[in-house]
C-alpha positions in Angstrom: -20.0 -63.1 -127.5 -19.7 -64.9 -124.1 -17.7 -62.2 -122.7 -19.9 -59.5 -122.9 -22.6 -60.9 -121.5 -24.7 -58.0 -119.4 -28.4 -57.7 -117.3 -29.0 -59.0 -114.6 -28.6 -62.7 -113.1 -32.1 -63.7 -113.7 -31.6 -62.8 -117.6 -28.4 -64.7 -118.0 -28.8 -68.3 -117.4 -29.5 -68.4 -121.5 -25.7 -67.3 -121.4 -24.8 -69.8 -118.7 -26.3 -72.6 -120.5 -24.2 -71.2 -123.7 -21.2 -71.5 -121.2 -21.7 -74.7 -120.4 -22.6 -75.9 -123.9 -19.3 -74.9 -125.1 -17.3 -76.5 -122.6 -18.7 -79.5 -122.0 -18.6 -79.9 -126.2 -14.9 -79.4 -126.2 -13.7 -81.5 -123.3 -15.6 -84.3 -124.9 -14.7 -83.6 -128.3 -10.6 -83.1 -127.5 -9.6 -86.3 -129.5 -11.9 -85.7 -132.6 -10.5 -81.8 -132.6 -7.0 -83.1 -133.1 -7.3 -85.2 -135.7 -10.0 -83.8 -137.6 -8.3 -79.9 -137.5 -8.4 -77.5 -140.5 -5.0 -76.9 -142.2 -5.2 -73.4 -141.7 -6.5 -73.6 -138.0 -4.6 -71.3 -136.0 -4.7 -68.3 -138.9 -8.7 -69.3 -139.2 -9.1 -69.1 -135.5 -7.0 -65.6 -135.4 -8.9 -64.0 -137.4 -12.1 -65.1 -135.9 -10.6 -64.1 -132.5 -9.6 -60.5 -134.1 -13.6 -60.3 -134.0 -13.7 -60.4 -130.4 -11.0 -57.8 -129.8 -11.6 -55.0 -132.4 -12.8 -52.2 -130.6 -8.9 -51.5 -130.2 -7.5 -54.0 -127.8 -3.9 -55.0 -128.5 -3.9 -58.5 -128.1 0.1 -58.0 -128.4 -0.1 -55.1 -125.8 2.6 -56.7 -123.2 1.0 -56.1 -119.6 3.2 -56.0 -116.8 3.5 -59.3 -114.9 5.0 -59.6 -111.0 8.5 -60.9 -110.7 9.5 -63.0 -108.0 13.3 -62.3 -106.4 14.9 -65.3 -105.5 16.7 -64.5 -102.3 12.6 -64.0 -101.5 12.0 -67.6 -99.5 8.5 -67.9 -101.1 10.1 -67.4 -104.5 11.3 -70.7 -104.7 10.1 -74.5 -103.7 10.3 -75.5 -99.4 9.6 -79.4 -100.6 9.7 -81.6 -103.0 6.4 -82.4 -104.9 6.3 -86.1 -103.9 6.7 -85.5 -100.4 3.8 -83.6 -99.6 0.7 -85.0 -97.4 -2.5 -85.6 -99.0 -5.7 -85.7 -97.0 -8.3 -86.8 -99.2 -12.5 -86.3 -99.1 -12.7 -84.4 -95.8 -16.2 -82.6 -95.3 -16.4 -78.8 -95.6 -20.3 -78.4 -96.1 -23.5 -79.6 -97.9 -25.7 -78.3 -99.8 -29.2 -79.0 -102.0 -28.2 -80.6 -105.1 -30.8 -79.6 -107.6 -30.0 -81.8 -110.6 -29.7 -84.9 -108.5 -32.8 -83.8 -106.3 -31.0 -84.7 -102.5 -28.4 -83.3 -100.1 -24.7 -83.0 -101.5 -21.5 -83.3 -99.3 -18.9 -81.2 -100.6 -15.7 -82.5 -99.8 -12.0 -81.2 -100.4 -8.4 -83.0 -100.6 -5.4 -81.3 -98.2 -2.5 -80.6 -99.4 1.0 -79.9 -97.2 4.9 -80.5 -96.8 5.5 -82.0 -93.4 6.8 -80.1 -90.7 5.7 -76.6 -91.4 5.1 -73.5 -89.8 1.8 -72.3 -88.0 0.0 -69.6 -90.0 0.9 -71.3 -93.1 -0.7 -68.9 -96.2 -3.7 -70.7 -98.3 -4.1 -71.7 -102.3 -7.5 -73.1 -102.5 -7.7 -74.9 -106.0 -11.0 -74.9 -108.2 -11.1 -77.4 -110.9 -12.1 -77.3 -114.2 -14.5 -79.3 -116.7 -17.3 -77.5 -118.2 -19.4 -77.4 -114.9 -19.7 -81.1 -115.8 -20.4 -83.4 -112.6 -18.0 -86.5 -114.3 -15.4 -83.5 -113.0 -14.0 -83.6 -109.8 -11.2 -82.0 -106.8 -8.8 -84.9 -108.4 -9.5 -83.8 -112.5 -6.9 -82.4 -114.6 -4.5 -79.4 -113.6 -6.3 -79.4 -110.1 -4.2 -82.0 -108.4 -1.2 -80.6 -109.8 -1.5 -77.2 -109.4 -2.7 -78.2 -104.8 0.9 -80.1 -105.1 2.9 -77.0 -106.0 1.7 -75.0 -104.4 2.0 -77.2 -101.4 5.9 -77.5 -102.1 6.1 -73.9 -101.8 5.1 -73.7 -98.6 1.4 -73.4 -98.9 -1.6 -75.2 -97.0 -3.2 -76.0 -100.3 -6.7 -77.7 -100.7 -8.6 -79.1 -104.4 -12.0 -78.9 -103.7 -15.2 -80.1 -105.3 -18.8 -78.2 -105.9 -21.9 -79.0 -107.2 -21.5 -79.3 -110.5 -25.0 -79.1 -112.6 -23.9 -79.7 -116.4 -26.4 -80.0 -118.8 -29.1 -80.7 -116.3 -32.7 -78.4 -116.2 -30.3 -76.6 -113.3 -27.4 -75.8 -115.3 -28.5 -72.2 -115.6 -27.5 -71.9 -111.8 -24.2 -73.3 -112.3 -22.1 -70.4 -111.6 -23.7 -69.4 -109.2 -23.8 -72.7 -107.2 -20.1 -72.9 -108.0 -19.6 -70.1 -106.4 -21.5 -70.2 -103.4 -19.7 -73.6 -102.7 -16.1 -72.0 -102.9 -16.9 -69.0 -100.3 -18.3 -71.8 -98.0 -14.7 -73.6 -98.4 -13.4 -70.0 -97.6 -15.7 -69.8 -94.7 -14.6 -73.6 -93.5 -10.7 -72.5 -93.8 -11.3 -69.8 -91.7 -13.7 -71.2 -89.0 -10.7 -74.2 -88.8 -7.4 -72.1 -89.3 -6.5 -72.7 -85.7 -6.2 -76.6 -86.1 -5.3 -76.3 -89.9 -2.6 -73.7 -88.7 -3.2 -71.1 -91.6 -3.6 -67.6 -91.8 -7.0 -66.7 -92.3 -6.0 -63.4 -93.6 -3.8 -64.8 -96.7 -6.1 -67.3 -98.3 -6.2 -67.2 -102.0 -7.9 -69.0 -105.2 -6.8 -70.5 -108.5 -9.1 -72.1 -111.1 -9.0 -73.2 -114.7 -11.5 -72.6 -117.0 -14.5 -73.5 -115.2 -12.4 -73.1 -111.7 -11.0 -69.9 -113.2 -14.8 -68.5 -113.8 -15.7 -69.5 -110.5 -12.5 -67.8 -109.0 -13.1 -64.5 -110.7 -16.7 -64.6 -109.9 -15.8 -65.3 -105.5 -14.2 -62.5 -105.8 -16.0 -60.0 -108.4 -19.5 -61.0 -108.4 -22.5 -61.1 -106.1 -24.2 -64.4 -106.2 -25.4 -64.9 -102.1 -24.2 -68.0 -99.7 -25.7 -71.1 -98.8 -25.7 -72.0 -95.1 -22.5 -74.4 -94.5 -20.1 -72.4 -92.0 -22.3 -69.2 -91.5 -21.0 -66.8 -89.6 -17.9 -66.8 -90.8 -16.4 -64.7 -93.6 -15.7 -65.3 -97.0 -13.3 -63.0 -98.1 -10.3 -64.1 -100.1 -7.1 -62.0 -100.6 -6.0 -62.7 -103.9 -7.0 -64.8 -106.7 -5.8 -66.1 -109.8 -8.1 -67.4 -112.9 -6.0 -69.6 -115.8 -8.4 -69.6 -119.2 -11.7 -67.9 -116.8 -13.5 -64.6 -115.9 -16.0 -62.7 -114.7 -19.3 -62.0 -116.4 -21.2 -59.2 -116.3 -24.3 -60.4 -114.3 -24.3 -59.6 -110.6 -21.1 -58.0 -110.5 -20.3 -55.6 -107.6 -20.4 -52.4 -107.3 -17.6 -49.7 -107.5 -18.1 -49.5 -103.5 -17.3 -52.8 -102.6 -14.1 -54.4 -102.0 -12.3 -56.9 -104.2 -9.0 -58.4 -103.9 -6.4 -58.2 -106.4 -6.6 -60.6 -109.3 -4.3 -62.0 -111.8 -5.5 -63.5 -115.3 -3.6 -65.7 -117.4 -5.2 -66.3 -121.2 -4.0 -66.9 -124.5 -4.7 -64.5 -127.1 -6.8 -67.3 -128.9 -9.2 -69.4 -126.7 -12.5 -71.3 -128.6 -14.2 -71.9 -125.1 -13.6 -68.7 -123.1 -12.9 -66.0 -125.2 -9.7 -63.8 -124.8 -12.6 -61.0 -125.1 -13.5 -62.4 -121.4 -10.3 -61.5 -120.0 -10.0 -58.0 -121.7 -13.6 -56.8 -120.4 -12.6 -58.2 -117.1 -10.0 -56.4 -117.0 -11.6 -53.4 -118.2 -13.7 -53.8 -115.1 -11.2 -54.0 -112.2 -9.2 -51.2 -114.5 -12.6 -49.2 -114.6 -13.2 -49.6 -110.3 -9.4 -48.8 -109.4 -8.6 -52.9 -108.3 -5.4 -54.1 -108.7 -4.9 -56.7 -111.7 -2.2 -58.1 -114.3 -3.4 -59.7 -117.5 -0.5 -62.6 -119.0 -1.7 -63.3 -122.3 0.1 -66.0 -123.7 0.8 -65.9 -127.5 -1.3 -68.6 -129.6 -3.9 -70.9 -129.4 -4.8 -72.6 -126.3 -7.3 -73.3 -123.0 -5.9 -74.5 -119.6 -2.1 -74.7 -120.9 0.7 -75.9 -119.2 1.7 -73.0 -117.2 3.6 -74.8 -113.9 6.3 -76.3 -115.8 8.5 -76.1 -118.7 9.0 -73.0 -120.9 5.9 -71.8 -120.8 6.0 -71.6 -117.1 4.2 -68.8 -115.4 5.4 -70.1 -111.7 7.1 -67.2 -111.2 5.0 -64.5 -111.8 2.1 -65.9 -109.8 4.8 -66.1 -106.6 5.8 -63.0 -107.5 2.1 -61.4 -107.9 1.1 -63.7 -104.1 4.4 -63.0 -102.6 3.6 -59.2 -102.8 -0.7 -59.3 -102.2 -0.7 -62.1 -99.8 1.7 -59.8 -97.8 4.1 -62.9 -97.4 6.9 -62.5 -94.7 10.7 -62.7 -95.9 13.4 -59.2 -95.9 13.7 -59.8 -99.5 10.3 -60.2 -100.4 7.9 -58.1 -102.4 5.2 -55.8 -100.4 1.7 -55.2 -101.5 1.1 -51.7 -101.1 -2.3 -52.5 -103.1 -2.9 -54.8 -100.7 -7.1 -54.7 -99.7 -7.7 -54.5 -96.2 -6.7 -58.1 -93.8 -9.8 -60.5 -93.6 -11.7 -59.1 -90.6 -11.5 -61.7 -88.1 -14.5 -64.0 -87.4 -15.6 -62.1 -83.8 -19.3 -62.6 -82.6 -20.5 -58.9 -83.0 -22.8 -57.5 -80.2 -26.4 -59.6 -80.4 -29.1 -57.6 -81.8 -32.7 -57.0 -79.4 -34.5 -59.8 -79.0 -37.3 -60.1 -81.2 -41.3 -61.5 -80.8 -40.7 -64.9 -80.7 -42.9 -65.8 -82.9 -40.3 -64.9 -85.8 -37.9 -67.9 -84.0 -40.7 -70.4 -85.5 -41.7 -72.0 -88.6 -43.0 -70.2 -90.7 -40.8 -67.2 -90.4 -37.7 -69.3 -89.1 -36.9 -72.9 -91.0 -35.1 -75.4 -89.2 -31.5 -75.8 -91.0 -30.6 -79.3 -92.0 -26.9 -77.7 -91.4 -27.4 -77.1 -88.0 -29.7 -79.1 -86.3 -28.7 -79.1 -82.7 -29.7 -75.0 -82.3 -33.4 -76.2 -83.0 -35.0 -77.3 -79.6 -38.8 -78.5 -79.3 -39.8 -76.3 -82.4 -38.2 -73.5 -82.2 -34.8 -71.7 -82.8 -32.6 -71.6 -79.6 -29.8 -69.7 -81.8 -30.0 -67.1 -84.5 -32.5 -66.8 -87.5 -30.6 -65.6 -90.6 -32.2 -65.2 -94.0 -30.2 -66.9 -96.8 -32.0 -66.2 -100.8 -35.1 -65.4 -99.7 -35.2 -68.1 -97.2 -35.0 -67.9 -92.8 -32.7 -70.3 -91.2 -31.8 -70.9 -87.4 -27.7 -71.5 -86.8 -25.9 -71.5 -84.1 -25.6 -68.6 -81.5 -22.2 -67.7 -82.4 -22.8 -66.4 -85.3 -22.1 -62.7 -85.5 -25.3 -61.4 -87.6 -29.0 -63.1 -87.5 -32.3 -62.6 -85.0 -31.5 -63.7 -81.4 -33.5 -66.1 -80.1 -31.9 -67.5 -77.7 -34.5 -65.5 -75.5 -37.2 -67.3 -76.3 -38.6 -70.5 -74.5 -39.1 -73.5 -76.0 -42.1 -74.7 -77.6 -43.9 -78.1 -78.0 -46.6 -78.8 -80.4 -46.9 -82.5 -80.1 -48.2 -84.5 -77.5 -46.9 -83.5 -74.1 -46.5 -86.5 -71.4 -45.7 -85.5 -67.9 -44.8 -87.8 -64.8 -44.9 -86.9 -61.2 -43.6 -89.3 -59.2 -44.6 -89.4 -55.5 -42.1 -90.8 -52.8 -42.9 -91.6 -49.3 -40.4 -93.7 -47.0 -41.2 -94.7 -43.7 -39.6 -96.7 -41.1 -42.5 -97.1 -38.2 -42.6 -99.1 -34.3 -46.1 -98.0 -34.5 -49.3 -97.7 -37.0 -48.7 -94.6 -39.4 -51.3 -93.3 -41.7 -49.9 -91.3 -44.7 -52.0 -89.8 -47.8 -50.8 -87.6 -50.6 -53.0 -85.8 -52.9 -52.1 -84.1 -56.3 -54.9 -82.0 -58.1 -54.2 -80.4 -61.7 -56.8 -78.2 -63.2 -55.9 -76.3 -66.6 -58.3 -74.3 -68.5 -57.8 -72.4 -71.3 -55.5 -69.5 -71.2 -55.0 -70.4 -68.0 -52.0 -70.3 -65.7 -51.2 -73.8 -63.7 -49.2 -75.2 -61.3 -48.1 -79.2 -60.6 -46.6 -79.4 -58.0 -44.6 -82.9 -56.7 -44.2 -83.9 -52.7 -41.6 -86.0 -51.8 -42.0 -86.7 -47.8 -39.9 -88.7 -45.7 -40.8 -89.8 -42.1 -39.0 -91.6 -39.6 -40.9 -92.3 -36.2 -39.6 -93.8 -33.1 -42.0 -93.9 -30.2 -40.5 -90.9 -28.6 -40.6 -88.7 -31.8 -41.2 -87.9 -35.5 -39.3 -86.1 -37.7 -40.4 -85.1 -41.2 -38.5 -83.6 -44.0 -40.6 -82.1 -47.5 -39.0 -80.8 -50.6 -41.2 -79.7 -53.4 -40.5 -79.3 -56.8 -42.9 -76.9 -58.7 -43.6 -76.7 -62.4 -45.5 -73.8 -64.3 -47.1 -73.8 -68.3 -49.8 -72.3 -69.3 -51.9 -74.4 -71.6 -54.9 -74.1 -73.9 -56.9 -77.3 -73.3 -58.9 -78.2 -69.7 -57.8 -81.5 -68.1 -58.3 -82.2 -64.5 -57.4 -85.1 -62.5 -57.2 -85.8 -58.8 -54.9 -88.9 -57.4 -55.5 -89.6 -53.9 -52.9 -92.7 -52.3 -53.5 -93.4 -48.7 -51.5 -96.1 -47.1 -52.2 -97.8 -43.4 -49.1 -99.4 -42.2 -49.5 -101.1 -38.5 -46.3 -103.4 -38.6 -43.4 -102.9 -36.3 -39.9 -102.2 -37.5 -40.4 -102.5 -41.5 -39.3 -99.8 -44.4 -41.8 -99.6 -47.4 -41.0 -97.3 -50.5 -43.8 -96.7 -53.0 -44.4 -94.5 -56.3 -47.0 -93.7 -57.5 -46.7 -91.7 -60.5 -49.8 -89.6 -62.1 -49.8 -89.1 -66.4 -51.2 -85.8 -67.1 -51.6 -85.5 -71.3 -52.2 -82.7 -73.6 -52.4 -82.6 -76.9 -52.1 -79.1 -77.6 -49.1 -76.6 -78.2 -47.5 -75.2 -74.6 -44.7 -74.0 -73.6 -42.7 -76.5 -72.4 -40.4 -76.0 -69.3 -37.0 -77.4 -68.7 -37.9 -80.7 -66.3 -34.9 -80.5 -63.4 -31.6 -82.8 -63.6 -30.1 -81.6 -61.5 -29.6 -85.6 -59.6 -28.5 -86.2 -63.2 -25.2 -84.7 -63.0 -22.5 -84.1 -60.7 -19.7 -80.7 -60.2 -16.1 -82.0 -61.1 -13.7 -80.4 -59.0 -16.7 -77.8 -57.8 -17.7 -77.4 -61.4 -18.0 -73.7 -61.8 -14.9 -71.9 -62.9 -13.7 -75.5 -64.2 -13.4 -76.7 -68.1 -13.5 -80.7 -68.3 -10.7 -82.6 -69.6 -9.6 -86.5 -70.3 -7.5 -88.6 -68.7 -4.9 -85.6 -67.2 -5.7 -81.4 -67.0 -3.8 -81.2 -70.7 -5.8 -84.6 -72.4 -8.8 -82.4 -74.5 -8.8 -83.9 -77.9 -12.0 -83.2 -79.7 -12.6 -86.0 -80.9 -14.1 -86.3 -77.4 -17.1 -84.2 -77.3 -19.8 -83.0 -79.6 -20.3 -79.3 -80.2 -23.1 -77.5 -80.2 -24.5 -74.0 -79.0 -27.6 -73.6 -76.8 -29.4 -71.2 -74.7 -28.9 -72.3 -71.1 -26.9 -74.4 -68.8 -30.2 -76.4 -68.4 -30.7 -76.9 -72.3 -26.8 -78.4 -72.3 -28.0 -81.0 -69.6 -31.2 -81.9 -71.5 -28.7 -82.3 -75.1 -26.6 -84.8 -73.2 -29.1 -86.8 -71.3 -30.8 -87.0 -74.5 -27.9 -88.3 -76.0 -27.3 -91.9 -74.8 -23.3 -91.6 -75.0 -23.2 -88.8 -73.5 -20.7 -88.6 -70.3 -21.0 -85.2 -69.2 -21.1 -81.3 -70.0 -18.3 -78.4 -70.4 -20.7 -75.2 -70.8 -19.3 -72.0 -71.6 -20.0 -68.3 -72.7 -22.4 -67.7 -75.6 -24.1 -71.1 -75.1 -21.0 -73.0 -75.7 -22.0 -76.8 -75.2 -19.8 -79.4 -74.9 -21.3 -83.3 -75.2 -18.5 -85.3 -73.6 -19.0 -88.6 -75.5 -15.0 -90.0 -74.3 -15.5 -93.8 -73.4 -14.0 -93.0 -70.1 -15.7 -90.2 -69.0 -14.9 -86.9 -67.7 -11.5 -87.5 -65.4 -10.1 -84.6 -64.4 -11.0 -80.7 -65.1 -9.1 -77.7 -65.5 -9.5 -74.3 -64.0 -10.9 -71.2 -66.7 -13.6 -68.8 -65.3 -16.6 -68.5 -67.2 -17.1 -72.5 -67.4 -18.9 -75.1 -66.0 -18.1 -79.0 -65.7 -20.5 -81.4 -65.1 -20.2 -85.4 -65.2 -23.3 -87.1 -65.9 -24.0 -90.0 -63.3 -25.9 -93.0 -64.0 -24.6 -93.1 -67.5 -26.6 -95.8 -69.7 -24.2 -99.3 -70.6 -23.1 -99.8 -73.8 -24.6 -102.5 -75.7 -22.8 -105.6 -76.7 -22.1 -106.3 -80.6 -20.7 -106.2 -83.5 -20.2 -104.0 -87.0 -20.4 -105.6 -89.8 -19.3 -103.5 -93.3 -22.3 -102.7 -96.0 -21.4 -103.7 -99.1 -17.7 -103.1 -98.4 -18.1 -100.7 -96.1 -15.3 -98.6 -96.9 -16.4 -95.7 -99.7 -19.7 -96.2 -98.8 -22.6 -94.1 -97.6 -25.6 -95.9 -95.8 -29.0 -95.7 -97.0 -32.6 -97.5 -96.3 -34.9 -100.0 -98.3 -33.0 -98.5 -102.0 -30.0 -96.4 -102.7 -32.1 -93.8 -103.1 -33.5 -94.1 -99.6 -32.1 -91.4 -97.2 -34.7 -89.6 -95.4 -33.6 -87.1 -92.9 -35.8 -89.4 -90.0 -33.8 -92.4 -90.5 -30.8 -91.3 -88.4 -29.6 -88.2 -86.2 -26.2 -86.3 -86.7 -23.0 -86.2 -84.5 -19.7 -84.2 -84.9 -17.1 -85.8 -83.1 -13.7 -84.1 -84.8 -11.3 -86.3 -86.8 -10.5 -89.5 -86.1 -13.3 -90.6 -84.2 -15.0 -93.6 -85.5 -14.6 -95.3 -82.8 -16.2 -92.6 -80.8 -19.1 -92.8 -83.6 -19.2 -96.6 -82.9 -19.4 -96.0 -78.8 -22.6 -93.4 -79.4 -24.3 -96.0 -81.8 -23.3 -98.5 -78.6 -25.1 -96.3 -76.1 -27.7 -96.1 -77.7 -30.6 -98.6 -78.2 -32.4 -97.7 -81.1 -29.1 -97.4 -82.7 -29.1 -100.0 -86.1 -25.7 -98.6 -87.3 -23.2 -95.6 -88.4 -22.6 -93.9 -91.4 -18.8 -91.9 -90.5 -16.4 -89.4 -92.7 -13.3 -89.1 -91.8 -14.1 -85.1 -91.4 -15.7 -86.1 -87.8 -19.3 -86.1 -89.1 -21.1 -89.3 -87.8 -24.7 -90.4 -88.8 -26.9 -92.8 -86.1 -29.4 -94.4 -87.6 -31.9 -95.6 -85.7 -34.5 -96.5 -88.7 -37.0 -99.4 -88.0 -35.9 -101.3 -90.5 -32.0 -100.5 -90.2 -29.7 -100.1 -93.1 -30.9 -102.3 -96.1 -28.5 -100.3 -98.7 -26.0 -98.2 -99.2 -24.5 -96.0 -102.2 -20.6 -95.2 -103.4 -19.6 -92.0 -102.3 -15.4 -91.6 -101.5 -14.6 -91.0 -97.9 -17.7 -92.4 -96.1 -17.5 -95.9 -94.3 -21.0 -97.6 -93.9 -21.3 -99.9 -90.8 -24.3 -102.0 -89.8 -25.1 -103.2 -85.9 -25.8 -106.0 -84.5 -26.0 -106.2 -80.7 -25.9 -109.3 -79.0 -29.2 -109.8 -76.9 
């Protein structure tokens, strides 16, 4: 019996493959069902169901449902259905696919009436389909059920997962299911500011599939993967149509979950009333509070939003009075669970041996690639199932590394320029020498001269800066350069360079070279955030956001980043890439920040994009459509609405060959050799090749 499933996780993907059998054959057997069904159907399938529920359950026992006043405003519809917003395919997270074998983007479509109030509550919908990937955020009830509860006043979202079906993975297909829906949870919360939600009212809804990965967010312990770490996935209610949880990996009696409503008929062939009783018998068992609807007859996924058979009002009534919804004449949870603690860096742990912010022990994350620096993890190293990955320094749990110097273990090229200017009435005889020694284990130090000397035949005056530069390496090099330069012409200015190439080919410490003639103070810099075109013009589609360890490490980000106009650097190694055509204009003041603008600023390339295969719907790839190595292009975030942003960094940049851009913000450079050959169909992506004018 599929609903009493026990043991632990490991033991269970037989069940989950049972799961998924069953599903998948009755969505794709529907038609045949109906007109091949038994005359004596429904009293055959009663008495098979009476199996499931002998030990005593009353499958007429009435339990008591929530009622939803209607002088309560969230008790009846703000909107009508057809004038709320849809946002389709924006990008909440990605994750390892393992049935297709590559990185997945999970994507979600928004759903909201016009014109509504900040701190809006939020319905994330889960959709159904037997765990089958041919199911989607726009299959069945899911698109209807977003709309609703859009009308009612709801920021509601449909969201997809990684769906593994019959595939050699399907035993991990609740469990992937689920780990996707806590990252949407985590994405709602890390954005509720610009979505303008309330982070502490979130809830779910599923169907079948949907409704057994709503039950098990919220009753089962299945770990994360890394999209939005650092923020919490705690939901507040949830509500599972024709789902469950089962018995694998359940919490404990000492953790927290949020109230739950189930809605089943008494006869279902795919997920067994029996799933609902003993999952209810659970949450009765631990003290949480539930409500079990059972609806009379036979059925899976009914029609429960409209009609007679609507249950509209009780699930108001039940999120009216756990969401904690404001109104006079509305319900109040007084089994509410305690709010969503709020995502709030907590205090950074001791630094640890450095060694543990490298590979082995530390992975770079594919999620996060900007906290990775030379080799080594400038942010926080936080296992995820088994594995050690580096994220940003903002978030509140992990190994702080942001202590730790950089590391390079390929070869390391160093230039010392040497700069002498003279302007002579009589013969002047300069010569510079630079010596570097290194041995092994051995401390060094390069040090760079720049003299200038203006004589007149009554005096000389000389001015020497120095800029210094210690490593310690594990090789010996030595090498001397000696320039000497006679000039004996009156009245003439000579500049010359000469600049000396010191190579190693072993691992070092590598120190942060000085930029400081790279970057200019706007309005005095310190104490001063950047802005656009006037002190309120901060849209973020003009910057790139990342975190960092230093002020320095923020310069070398944007003068490694072609587009890159200047810096905003704040607390916890907030760094802002300013990638805004026109630059850094004006600044505002805020203590704790610095504003930089970066001078010198490399043109952008002439050109023009040209759509692959269409363009539109379309995500770029190399020789194939299978071609997508990670070292074929380099990731920016630029906020919504940027593409042309996107299409100004690819400009900037001259190894760029062309953009791959979701209308999420996320924008791919590639810079592959051979540029983009192919591309594949994925909804929401726009595929653009370059071609700059020489």
């Amino acid at each position: 019996q599929l609903g009493d499933a026990s043991g632990p996780y490991h033991s269970g993907g037989i069940m989950v493959k049972v799961i998924l059998f069953l599903l998948a054959y009755a969505v794709a057997s529907k038609a045949v069902a109906q007109s091949c069904a038994r005359s004596d159907g429904p009293a055959f399938l009663q008495a098979k169901q009476s199996l499931h529920v002998a030990k005593g359950a009353n499958v007429a026992a009435a339990f008591e449902a929530s009622s939803c006043p209607s002088t309560c405003a969230w008790c009846s519809a703000r909107g009508d259905q057809r004038d709320v917003v849809v946002t389709s395919n924006v990008e909440y997270g990605e994750a390892d696919n393992a049935a297709e074998g590559e990185l997945q983007k999970l994507l979600m479509d928004m759903y909201e009436l016009p014109n509504q109030a900040d701190a809006r509550p939020v319905m994330i919908v889960i959709h159904g389909g037997g765990f089958q990937p041919s199911y989607t955020k726009g299959s069945g009830w899911a698109p209807s059920f977003a709309k609703l509860f859009a009308s009612y006043g709801f920021w509601a979202t449909s969201i997809d997962y990684r769906s593994y079906g019959g595939s050699s993975a399907s035993r991990d297909a609740i469990k992937v299911a689920t780990q996707d829906a806590r990252a949407a949870v985590r994405y709602v919360v890390k954005n509720a500011a610009a979505l303008r939600v309330d982070p502490h009212k979130i809830a779910l809804i599923g169907c079948s599939a949907g409704g057994i990965t709503t039950a098990s967010v919220m009753m089962n312990n299945f770990g994360d993967q890394p999209s939005n770490v650092g923020y919490p996935s705690n939901v507040t209610a949830g509500i599972s149509l024709s789902g469950g949880s089962y018995s694998w990996n359940r919490k404990g009696n000492d953790e927290s979950v949020p109230p739950y409503m189930a809605i089943h008929n008494e006869v279902d062939e795919l997920v067994p009333y029996s799933t609902a009783l003993n999952t209810k018998n659970y949450l009765d068992g631990r003290g949480t509070v539930n409500e079990l609807i059972t609806i009379p007859g036979t059925g899976h996924c009914p029609n429960i939003i409209s009609g007679s058979d609507s249950k509209v009002e009780e699930m108001m009534g039940f999120l009216a009075t756990h969401l904690n919804l404001p109104g006079a004449s509305c319900p109040s949870g007084s089994g509410s669970p305690t709010p969503l603690p709020s995502p709030v860096p907590a205090p950074s742990p001791t630094v640890a041996d450095c060694s543990q912010c490298r590979e082995p022990a530390c992975k770079q994350s594919s999620f996060f690639s900007s906290t990775w620096v030379d080799g080594q993890c400038v942010g926080r190293c936080m296992p995820f199932n088994g594995d050690v990955f580096c994220v940003p320094s903002s978030s509140p749990v992990g190994l702080d590394c942001s202590g730790c110097a950089a590391i390079t273990v390929t070869t390391t090229t160093s230039r010392i320029a040497i700069t002498t200017t003279m302007t002579t009435t009589a013969a002047t005889t300069t010569t510079t020498t630079l010596t570097t020694t290194a041995t092994a284990s051995t401390t060094i130090t390069e040090t760079a001269t720049m003299a200038t000397t203006s004589s007149t035949p009554a005096s000389t005056t000389t001015t020497i800066s120095t800029t210094t530069k210690t490593s310690t390496t594990i090789t010996t090099t030595a090498m001397t350069t000696t320039t000497t330069t006679t000039i004996a012409t009156s009245a003439i200015t000579t500049t010359m360079t000469s600049t000396t190439l010191l190579t190693s080919s072993t691992a070092t410490p590598s120190s942060t070279t000085s930029t400081t003639a790279s970057f200019e103070a706007v309005d005095g810099g310190s104490g001063r955030v950047c802005r656009g075109a006037n002190v309120n013009d901060n849209s973020g589609s003009y910057y790139s956001l990342m975190s960092v360890a230093s002020l320095d490490a923020c310069k070398e980000e944007c003068l490694s980043l072609p587009s890159c106009k200047g810096i905003e650097f704040g607390p916890r190694g907030r760094c802002e890439l300013w990638v805004r055509p026109a630059g850094i204009e004006t600044s505002r003041a805020l203590n704790g920040y610095t504003c930089l603008r970066r001078t010198g600023v490399t043109q952008v390339r002439s050109g023009e994009f040209q759509n692959v295969d269409g363009g539109v719907d379309r995500v770029c790839r190399g020789a194939t459509a299978s071609d997508n190595a990670a070292s074929y292009f380099y990731v920016q975030n630029f906020g919504p609405k940027s593409l042309e942003v996107c299409k100004q960094a690819c400009r900037s940049d001259v190894t760029c060959r062309g953009v791959e851009y979701n209308k999420s913000g996320r924008c791919e450079i590639w810079t592959r050799e051979g540029g983009i050959q192919a591309s594949r169909d994925v909804a929401g992506y726009t595929c653009l090749r370059f071609e700059a004018v020489p």
